[in-house]
N, C-alpha and C positions, 0 to 999 in steps of 0.2 A: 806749225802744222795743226795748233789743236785747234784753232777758230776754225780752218779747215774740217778738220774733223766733227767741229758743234755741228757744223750745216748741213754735213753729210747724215750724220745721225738725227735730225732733223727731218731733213728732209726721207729719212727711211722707216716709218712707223711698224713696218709689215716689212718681211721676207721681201715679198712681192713689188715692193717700192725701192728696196735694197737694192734688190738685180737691174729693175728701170733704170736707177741711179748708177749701176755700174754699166749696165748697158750703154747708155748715153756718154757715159765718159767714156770709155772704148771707142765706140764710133768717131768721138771729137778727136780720138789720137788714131785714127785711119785703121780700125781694126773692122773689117768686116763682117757681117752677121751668116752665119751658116745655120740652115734649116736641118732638122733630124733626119726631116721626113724626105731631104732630099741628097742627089750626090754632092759629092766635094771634090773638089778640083784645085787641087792646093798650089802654090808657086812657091820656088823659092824667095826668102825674104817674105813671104806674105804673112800677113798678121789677123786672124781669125776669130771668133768666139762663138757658140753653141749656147743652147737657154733650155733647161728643161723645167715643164710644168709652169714657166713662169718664174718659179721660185730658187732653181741652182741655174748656176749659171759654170762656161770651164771657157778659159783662152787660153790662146799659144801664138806662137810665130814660128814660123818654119827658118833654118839656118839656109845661108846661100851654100853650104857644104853640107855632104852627107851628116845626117846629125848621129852621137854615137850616145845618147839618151836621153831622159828625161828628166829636168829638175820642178818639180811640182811643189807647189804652196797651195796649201790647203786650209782652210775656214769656214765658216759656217755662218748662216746670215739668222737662221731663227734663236726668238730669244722667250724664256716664260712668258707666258699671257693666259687672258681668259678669252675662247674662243664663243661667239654668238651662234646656240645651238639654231636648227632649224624649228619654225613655229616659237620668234625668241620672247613672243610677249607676254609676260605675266600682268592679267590687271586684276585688282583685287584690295582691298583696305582703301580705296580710296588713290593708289596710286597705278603707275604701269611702268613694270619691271624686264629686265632683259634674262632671258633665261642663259645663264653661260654657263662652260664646264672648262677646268682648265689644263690647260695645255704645258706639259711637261713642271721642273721641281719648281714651282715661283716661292717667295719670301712672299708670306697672303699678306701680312700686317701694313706694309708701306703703301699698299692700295688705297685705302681707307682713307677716306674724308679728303678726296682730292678731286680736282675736273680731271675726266677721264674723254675720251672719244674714241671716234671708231673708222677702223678702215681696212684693204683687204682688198678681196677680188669679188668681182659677180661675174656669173656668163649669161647671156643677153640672148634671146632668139631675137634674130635679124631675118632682111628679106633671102640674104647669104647662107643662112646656119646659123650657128651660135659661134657668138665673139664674146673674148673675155675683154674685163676691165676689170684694171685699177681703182682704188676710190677711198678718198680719203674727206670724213665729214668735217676735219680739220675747224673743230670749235670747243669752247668748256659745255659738252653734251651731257653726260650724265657722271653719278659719285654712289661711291657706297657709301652712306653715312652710319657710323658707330655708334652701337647701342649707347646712352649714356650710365655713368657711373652711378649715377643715383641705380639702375635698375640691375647693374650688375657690379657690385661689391668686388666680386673676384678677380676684375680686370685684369688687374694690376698685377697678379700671384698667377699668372699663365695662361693661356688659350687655347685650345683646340678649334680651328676654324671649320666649318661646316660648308663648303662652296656654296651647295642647292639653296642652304636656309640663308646665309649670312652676307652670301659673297656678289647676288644677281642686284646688279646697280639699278636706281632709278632713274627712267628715264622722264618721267612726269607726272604730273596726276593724273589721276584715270580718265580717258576719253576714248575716241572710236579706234575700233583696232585695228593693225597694218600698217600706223605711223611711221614703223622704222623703216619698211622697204620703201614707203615713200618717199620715206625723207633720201633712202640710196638712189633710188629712183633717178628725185631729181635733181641731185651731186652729180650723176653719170649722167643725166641730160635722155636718159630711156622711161619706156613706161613699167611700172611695180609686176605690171601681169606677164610681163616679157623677160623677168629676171627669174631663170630656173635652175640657179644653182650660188650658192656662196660660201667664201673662208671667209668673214669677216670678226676682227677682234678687236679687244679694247687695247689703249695705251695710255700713257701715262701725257697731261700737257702740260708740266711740271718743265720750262725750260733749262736745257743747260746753261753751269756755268764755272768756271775757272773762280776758284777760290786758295785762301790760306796767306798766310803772310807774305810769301815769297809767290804767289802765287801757281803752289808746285802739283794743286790737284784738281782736277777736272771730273763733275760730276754732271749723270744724263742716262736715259734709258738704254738699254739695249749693249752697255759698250761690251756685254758679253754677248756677241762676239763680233762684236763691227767695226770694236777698235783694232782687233785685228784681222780683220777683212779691209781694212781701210789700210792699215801698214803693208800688206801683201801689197795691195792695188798700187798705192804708190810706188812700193820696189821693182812692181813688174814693170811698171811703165816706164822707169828709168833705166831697165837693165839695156847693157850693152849685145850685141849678136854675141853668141859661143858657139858651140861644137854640138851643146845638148840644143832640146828643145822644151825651153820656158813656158811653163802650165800655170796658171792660176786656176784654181777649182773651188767655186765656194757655194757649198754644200746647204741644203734644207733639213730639218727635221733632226737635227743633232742632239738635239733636247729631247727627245719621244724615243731613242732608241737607232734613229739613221735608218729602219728599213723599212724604207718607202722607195717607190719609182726614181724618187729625185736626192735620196738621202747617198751619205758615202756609205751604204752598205749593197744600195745600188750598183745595176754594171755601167753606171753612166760615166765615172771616169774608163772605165774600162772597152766601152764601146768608144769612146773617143779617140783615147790612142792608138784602138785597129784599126779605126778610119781614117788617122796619117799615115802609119804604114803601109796600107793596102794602097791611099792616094797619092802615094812617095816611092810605093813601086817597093817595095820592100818585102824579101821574101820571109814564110813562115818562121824557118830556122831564126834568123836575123831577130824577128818579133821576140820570139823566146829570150834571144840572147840577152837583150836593151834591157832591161829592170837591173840585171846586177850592175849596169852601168848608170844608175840612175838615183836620185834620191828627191823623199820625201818631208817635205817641211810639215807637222799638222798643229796649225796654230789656233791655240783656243785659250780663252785668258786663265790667267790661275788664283789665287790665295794670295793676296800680300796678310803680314801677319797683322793681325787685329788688336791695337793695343787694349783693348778690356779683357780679353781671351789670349793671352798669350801663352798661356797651358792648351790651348788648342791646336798648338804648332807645332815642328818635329824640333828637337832640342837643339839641335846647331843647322839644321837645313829652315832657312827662318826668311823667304823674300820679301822685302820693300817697295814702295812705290818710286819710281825714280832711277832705281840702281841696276835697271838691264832687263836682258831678254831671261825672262825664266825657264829653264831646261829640267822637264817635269819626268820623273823615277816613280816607276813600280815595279814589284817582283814579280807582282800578279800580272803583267802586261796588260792594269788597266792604260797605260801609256806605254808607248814600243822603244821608247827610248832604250838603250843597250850601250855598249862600250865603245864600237864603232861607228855609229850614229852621235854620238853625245862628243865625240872627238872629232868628227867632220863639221859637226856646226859649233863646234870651239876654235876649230879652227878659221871657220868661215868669222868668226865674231871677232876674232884677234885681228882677222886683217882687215874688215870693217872698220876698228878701232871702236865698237861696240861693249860693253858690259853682260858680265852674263851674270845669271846666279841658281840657285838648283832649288827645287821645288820636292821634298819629300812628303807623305802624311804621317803624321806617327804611327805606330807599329801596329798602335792599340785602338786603330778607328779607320771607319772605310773609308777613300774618299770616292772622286766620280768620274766616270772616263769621258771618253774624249771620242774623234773619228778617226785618228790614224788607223789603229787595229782594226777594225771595222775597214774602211777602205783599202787593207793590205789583203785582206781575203781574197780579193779578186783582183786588186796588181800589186803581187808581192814584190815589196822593193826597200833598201835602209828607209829606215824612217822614226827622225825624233818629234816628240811634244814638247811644244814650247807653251807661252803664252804671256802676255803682261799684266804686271802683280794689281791687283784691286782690291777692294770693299765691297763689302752688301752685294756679291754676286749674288745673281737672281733678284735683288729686287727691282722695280720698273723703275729706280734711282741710283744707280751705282757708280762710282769713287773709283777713279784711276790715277797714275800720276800722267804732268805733262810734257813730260821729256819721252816717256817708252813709245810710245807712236813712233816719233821720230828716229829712235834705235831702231826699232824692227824696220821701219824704211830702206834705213842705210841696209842692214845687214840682206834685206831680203835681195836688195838693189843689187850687191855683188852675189848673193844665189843664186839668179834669175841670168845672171851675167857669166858663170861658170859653167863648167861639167867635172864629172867624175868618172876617175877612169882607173878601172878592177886590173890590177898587173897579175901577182904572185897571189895565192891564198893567201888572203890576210892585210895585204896591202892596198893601200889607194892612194890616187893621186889628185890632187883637185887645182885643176887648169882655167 
């Protein structure tokens, strides 16, 4: 699965090329496309998905039997970047610069002295209105290059990086200005004066690749969190019909905080699931009932332990690359994991025949949340944090192993294929 996986990560530079990419697979396995802005009409057995903003995207399938809940996986497609402000050109010294500001925690240092490009969405005035696009300049476009050693001694003894002063790439020497919407311009095949709006951001072109003796690690931009968006994807599309109703939901802006239109702090899972009910004929009471019957996967990658920093880890809760799905603990509920949630997907991973391993921080340092809690606000329902163990999160280069893909597949394959069902307080049954 992980050649799989290179290409998919590849070929996903942006959020927005993520969701096309999941888009299109969907569609190739017979899932139909529903519009927000219109009604739904659902069938049973029918296989669906919704797109918000471009950038989240949520599917399902409806059971040929009343369904008695929801099993939902959850992910996130954005990842650190530097975002191209509006008016992005700096020209000056001789050269012309891209003004950027950056977007959620990145690791600034692995940026530097590398071919970087750019790509994103623009909306277009057409003879229709305005149409978005995709657009990817897909070349070694511009680099930030590092002051050298000669002029700064200190290098070496630590950094504070400065975005505005240090971090806006070159895109060439100084000449006439407007070059870069030209150049989007004509990538998208439009004219420059027709383009009235853009997210476009830099990435890294630094290809993936499968390394190490045994060949057990896989390194590439973004795999927080697309390697598991890409394990969800797969499980969902293998799951067999149950009794619940199979949700994938993978979320934008996970990085910035989730509260945007499209983020899991949004009601856009939350508007989804009233409009199976309502187009399922389901009454209010019923609606209320479904969540206790229901469970949440929210999967976002974690901490493998770093062997230079191993004082950075929690003293016996310590995950590897390779050795499972990580089932991530706080007190603080910066992750929702809890006793009953950490026992229903223990148990989902035994009969997987899956690996699991547990994800603490130590007592004495923060670490970083996640979208579960955040998307429980508004459909409260069990739900653990998982994720698979990495390197160098957050930088545009990060290190995973190449067996955990494959684990959250399998395990997510029989979630996706189950339900859960609330008897006695306290008790569950997973069918």
């Amino acid at each position: 699965m992980t050649e799989e996986l290179l290409a998919f990560l590849e070929a996903s530079p942006t959020c927005f090329h993520a969701v096309d990419n999941i888009r299109g697979i969907l569609m190739e396995n017979g899932y139909t496309e529903l519009r927000e802005a219109a009604g739904w009409e659902l069938q049973e057995g029918g296989k669906y998905f919704t797109v918000r903003n471009g950038s989240s995207l949520i599917a399902f399938q409806i059971p040929t039997k009343q369904y008695t809940g929801f099993m939902i996986g959850a992910s996130h497609c954005d990842s650190p970047a530097f975002k191209i402000k509006e008016n992005p050109e700096i020209v000056s010294g001789g050269y012309t610069r891209l003004n950027v500001e950056g977007y959620g925690g990145m690791l600034c240092g692995p940026w530097f002295d590398r071919p970087l490009s750019i790509a994103g969405r623009i909306v277009v005035r057409t003879e229709n209105g305005l149409e978005t696009k995709t657009v990817d300049l897909d070349r070694d476009l511009v680099m930030m290059p590092s002051l050298a050693i000669h002029m700064d001694r200190g290098a070496n003894k630590g950094h504070e990086y400065n975005i505005q002063k240090e971090m806006c790439p070159i895109l060439g020497q100084e000449g006439e200005a407007g070059i870069l919407m030209r150049m989007v311009a004509e990538e998208a095949g439009v004219k420059a004066e027709d383009i009235l709006g853009h997210d476009l951001f830099l990435y890294a072109r630094v290809k993936g690749t499968v390394w190490g003796k045994d060949n057990e690690f896989v390194s590439c931009g973004h795999l927080d969190d697309l390697q598991c968006t890409y394990g969800d994807l797969q499980g969902f599309l293998k799951a067999h019909p149950a009794q619940s109703v199979p949700v994938l939901a993978v979320f934008d802006n996970e990085e910035v905080g989730s509260m945007s239109k499209q983020g899991a702090f949004s009601t856009f899972l939350e508007d989804v699931l009233a409009r199976i009910h309502i187009a399922c004929g389901r009454s209010e009471e019923e609606r209320r009932a479904v969540p206790a019957s229901s469970f949440m996967v929210s999967a976002d990658n974690a901490h493998a332990v770093h062997p230079a920093y191993m004082e950075k880890a929690d003293p016996v809760n310590r995950p590897q690359m390779n050795k499972g799905i990580v089932i991530k603990y706080s007190a603080n509920q910066k992750y929702t994991t809890d006793a009953v949630s950490a026992a229903v997907f223990k148990e989902l991973c035994t009969r997987a025949e899956v690996p699991y391993q547990i994800f603490t921080n130590r007592s004495d340092m923060v670490g970083g949340s996640t979208l579960g809690n955040l998307s429980n606000v508004h459909v409260s329902l069990n739900t653990v944090d998982i994720g698979l163990a990495q390197l160098a999160m957050h930088s545009p280069y990060e290190t995973a192993g190449t067996k955990d893909t494959q684990y959250l597949a399998d395990v997510m394959a029989l979630f996706f294929s189950s339900s859960l069902h609330t008897g006695a307080p306290g008790c569950y049954t997973i069918r």
